[in-house]
C-alpha positions in Angstrom: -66.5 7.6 -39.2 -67.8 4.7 -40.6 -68.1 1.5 -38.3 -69.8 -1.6 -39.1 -69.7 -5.4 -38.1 -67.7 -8.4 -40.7 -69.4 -11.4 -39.9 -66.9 -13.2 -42.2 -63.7 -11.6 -40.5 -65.2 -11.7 -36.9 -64.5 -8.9 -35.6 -65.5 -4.8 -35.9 -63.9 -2.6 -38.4 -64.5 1.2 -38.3 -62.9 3.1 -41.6 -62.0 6.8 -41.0 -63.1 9.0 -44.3 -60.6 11.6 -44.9 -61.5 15.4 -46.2 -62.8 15.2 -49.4 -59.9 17.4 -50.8 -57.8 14.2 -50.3 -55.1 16.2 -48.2 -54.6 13.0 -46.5 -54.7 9.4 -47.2 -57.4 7.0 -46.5 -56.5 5.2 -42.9 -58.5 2.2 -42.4 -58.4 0.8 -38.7 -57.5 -3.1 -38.9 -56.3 -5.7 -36.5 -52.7 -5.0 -35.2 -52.7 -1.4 -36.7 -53.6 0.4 -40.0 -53.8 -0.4 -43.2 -53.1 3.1 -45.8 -55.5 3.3 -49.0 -51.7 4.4 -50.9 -50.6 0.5 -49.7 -53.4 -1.9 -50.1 -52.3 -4.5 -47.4 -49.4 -3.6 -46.8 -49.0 -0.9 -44.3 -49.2 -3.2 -41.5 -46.7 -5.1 -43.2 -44.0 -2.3 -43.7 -44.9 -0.4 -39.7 -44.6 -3.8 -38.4 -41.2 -4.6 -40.4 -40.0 -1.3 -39.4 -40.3 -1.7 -35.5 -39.3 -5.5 -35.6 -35.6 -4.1 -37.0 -35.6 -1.2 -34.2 -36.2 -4.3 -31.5 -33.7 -6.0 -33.1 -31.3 -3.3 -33.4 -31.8 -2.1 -30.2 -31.4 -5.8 -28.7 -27.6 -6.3 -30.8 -26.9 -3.1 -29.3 -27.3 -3.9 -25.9 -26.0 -7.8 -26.4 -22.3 -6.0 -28.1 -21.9 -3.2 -24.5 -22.5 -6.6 -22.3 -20.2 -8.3 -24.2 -18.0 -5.2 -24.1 -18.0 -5.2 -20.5 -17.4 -8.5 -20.1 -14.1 -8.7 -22.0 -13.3 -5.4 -19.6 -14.1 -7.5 -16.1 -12.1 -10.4 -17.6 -9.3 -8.5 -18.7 -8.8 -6.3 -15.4 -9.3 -9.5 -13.3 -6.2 -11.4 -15.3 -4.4 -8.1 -15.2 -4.6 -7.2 -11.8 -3.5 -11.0 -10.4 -0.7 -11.1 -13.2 0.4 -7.6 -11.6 0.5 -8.6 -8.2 3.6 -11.0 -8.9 6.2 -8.2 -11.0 4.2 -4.8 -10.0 6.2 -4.9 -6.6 10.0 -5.4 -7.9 9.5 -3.2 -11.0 8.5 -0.6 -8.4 12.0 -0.9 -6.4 13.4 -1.6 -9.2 12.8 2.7 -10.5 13.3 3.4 -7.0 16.5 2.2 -5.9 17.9 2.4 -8.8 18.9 5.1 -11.6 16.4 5.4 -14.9 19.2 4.1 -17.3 20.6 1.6 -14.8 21.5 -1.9 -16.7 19.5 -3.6 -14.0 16.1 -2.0 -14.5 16.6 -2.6 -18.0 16.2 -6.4 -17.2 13.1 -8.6 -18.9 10.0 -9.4 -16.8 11.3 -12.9 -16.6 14.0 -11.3 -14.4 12.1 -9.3 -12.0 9.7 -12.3 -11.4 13.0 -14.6 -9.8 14.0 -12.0 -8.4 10.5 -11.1 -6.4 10.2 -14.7 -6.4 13.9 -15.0 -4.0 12.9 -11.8 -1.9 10.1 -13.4 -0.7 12.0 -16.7 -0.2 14.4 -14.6 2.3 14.9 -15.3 5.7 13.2 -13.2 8.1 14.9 -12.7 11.2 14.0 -12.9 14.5 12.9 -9.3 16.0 16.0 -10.0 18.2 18.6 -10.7 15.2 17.1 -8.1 13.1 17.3 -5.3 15.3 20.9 -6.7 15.9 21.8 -6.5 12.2 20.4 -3.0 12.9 22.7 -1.8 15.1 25.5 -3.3 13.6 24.3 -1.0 10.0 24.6 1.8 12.2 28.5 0.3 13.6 29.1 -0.1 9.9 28.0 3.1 8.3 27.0 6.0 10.6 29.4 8.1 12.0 28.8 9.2 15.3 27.7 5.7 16.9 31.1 3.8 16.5 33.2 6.7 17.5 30.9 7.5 20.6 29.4 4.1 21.8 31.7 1.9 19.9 30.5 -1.6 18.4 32.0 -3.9 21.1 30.4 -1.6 24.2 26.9 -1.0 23.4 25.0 -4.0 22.6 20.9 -4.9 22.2 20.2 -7.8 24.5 16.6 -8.7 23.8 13.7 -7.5 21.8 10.2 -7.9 20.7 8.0 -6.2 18.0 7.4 -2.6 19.7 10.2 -3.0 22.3 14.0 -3.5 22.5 16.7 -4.2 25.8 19.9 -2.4 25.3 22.8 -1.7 27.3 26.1 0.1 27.7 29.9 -0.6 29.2 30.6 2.7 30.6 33.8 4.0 29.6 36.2 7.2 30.0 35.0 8.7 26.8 31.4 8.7 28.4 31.5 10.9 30.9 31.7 14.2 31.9 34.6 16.2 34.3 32.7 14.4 37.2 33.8 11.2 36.1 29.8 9.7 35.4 28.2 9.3 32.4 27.3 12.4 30.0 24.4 14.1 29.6 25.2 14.1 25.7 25.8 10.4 25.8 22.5 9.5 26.9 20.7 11.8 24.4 22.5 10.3 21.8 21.4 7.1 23.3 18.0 8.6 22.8 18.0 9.0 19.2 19.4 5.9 18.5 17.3 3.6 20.9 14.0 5.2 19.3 15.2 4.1 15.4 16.0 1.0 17.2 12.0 1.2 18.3 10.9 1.6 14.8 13.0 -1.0 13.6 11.7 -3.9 15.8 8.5 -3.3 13.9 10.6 -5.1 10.9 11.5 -1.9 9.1 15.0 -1.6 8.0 14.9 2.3 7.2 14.0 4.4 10.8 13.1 7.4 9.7 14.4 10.6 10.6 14.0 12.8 13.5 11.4 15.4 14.3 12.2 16.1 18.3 14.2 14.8 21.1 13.7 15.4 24.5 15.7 13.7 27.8 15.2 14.5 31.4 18.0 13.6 34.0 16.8 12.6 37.3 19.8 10.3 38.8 23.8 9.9 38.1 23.9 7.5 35.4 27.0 5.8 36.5 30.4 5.7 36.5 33.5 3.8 34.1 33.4 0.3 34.5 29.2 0.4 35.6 26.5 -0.7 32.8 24.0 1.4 32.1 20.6 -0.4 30.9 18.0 1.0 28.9 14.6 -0.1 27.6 13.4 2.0 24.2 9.8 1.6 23.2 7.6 2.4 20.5 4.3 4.1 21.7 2.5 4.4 18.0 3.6 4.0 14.9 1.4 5.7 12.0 2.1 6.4 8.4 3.9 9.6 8.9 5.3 9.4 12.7 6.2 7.3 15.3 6.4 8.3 19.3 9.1 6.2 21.3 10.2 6.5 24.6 13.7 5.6 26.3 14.4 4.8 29.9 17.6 4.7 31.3 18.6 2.7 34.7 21.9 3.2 36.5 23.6 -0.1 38.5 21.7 0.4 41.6 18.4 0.3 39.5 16.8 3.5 39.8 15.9 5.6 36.9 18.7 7.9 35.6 17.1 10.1 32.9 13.7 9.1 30.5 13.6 10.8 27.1 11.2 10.8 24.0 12.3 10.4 20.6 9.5 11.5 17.5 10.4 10.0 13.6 9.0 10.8 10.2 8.8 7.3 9.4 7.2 7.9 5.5 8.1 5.9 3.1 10.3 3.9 5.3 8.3 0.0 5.2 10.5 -2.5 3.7 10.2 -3.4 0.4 12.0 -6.9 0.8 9.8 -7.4 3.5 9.1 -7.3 7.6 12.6 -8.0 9.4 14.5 -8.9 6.2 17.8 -7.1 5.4 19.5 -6.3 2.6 21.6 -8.6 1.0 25.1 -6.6 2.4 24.1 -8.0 5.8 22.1 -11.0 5.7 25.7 -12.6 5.9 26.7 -10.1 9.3 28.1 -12.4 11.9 
């Protein structure tokens, strides 16, 4: 190694002598890199070129993935808020209704008036809805008009968590000692704890998991009313836990029972204490 001082260039340049078989080229250390004996002058030139395109390349590279996920954010964002207003009725919609059903073959345009009327609904008072309620099961059960009947057994005040109910006692209530059955009052038991779950604003109550009722008085005899407070102790996402008390005429406590739903699946889809179109109009 050669090194030496260019007083015309100003500043040191050191030349590197190569074997003299000539196995490699001359390297000769300049500013900014080296210049190679086979490219006077231009060596810098071309290693310089080279890494100003891999910069560049690099620097499109990373400019086209922000710009990729940019057009992702943007889409996802208009996407998710245009979702919000037809996911919902396209989902009851396929739920309600069979797959080849003419009305889930509607246009979008449809389902948006339509979500766009549901959430116009009414919603009831917990009072009116838990009335309308009662009068579903009146209208379509099968053991509630026959035992209670729709006139005799009647829901006289309730709030979210909570309902007031009582009963005319009649013949067809009681047992061969003339006061009220004990299969009466359990079937008072299972109905007053849907009633529970539906002051919460759900139409659909779920179905049972257990019952239990203990007697501790005479609930009363034809002609008395029997009063009865159902509550709802917890509702979750699978269960709910209700009790139902029971009060005879004089007041004391005539039997207490617990009442456990599966209430999955059951939050309304039209929305908290609206009812389905058959008995919004339900004097």
């Amino acid at each position: 190694m050669v090194r030496g001082e260019s007083p015309q260039l100003g500043y040191s340049v050191s030349a590197v002598v190569v074997d003299w078989e000539g196995t490699r080229p001359r390297r000769k250390k300049v500013r900014g890199g080296f210049e190679d004996s086979r490219f006077p002058g231009k060596g810098d030139e071309l290693s310089n070129k080279s890494d100003d395109d891999r910069i560049i390349a690099r620097q499109q590279l990373v400019a086209l993935l922000f710009c990729f996920l940019a057009v992702v954010l943007v889409a996802s964002a208009l996407w998710g808020s245009s979702s919000m207003r037809w996911t919902k009725p396209l989902r009851w919609c396929h739920s309600t209704q069979p797959r080849h059903s003419p009305r889930c073959s509607r246009s979008r345009a449809d389902h948006l008036s339509e979500y766009a009327a549901l959430n116009m609904a009414k919603k009831l008072s917990p009072l009116a809805f838990t009335q309308t309620v009662v009068k579903s099961f009146m209208a379509q059960s099968g053991l509630e008009p026959q035992l209670l009947g729709a006139s005799r057994f009647r829901v006289t005040s309730a709030a979210k968590g909570k309902v007031d109910f009582e009963l005319d006692i009649h013949k067809d209530h009681t047992n061969r000692l003339n006061t009220i059955h004990g299969g009466t009052l359990a079937a008072i038991v299972d109905l007053g704890g849907s009633l529970a779950v539906s002051s919460h604003g759900r139409w659909k109550t779920g179905v049972s998991t257990d019952i239990n009722i203990s007697y501790l008085n005479p609930g009363g005899k034809p002609g008395d009313i029997l009063k009865g407070v159902a509550v709802c102790d917890k509702i979750g996402k699978t269960l709910a836990y209700t009790t139902v008390h029971f009060f005879n005429s004089k007041g004391q406590l005539a039997a207490r029972g617990s009442h456990t739903k599966f209430v999955a699946g059951t939050d309304n889809e039209l929305g908290d204490f609206v009812v389905p179109e058959e008995f919004s109009e339900v004097d």
